[in-house]
N, C-alpha and C positions, 0 to 999 in steps of 0.2 A: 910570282913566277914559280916558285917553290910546290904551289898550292895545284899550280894548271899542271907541271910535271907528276906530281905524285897521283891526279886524278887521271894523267893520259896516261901514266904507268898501270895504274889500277884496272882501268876500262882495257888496256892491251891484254893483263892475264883473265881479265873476267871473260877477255873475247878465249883465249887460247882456252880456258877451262869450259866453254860452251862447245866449241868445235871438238871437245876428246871426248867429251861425253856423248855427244851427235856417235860419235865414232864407237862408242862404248855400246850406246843402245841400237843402234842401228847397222844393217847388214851391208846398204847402200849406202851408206857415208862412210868412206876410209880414209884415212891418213894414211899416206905413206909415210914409214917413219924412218926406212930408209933413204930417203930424201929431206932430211930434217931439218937444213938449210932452207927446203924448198914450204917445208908448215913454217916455216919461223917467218920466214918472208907474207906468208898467207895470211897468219896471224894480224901482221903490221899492216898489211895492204887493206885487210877486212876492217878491221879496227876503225883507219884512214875513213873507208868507205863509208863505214856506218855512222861517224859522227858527222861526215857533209851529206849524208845522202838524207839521214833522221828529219835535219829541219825543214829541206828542199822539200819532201817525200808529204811532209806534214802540209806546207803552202801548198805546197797542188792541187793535195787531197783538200782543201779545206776550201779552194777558190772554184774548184769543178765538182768534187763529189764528197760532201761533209761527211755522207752515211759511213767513208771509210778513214774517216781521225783516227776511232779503237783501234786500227790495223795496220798503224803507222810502220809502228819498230820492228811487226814482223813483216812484212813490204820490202822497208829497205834492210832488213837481214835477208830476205831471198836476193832483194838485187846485186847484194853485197857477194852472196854464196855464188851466183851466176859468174860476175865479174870476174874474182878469187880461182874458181873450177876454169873457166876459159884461157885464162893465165897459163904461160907456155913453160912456167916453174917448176911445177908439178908441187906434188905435198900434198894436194888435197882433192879425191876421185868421187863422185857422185853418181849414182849410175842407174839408179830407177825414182819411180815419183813419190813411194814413200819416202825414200832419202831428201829430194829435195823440202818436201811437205813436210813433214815430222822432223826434219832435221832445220828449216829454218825456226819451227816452232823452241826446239829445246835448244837451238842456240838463243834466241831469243830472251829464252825464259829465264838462264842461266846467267847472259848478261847483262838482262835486269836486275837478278838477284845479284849476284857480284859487284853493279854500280852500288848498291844501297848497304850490302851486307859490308864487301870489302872495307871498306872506308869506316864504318863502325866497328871494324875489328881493332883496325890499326889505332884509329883516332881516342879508343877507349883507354888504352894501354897511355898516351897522352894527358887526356882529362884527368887519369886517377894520376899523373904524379905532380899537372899543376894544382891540383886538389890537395896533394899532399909539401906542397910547397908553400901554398895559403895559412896549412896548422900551426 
């Protein structure tokens, strides 16, 4: 249980650090960060989205149209960004088609890297002290 918490904790700021960096590189994707209730809520909704929509997103594509497996997790990071942006919360503005397109890319990318990197951050600082409790 310990293990699923610290991987949803980990995947919720992989999501938040993908979505500020969207906001970072890009002109069309903002944050509103005076609304910052309203990304916190964005963050948690997407996050939600992205981990039921991933598998769903994958069986479809793979029972109607195999050619697009590769284009899974960015697929449903757009549907995810659609959902999130429609949201009557506010926090998170979209406003032209490089923002959606280059912004589902680099969130995407980001929280790919963040599932993989995060967790070999923390998990390292772990290994080396039951490593050091073995000597």
């Amino acid at each position: 249980m310990i293990t699923f918490l610290f991987r949803g904790l980990l995947y919720v700021v992989s999501a938040g650090l993908g979505l500020i960096a969207a906001d970072l590189l890009l002109d069309g994707f903002t944050i509103e960060w005076d609304k910052w209730w309203g990304f916190v809520i964005c963050i948690l909704i997407f996050a939600i989205l992205q981990s039921v929509l991933a598998p769903w997103v994958g069986k479809m594509a793979n029972r109607y149209v195999p050619v697009l497996m590769g284009g899974i997790g960015i697929f449903s990071t757009l549907i995810s960004l659609v959902v999130v942006v429609l949201l009557p919360i506010g926090g998170l503005r979209i406003t032209d088609l490089t923002g959606w397109l280059l912004g589902a890319v680099i969130v995407w990318l980001i929280t790919a890297l963040g599932s993989v990197l995060l967790p070999l951050l923390f998990l390292r600082k772990k290994v080396a002290a039951v490593k050091g409790q073995r000597r």
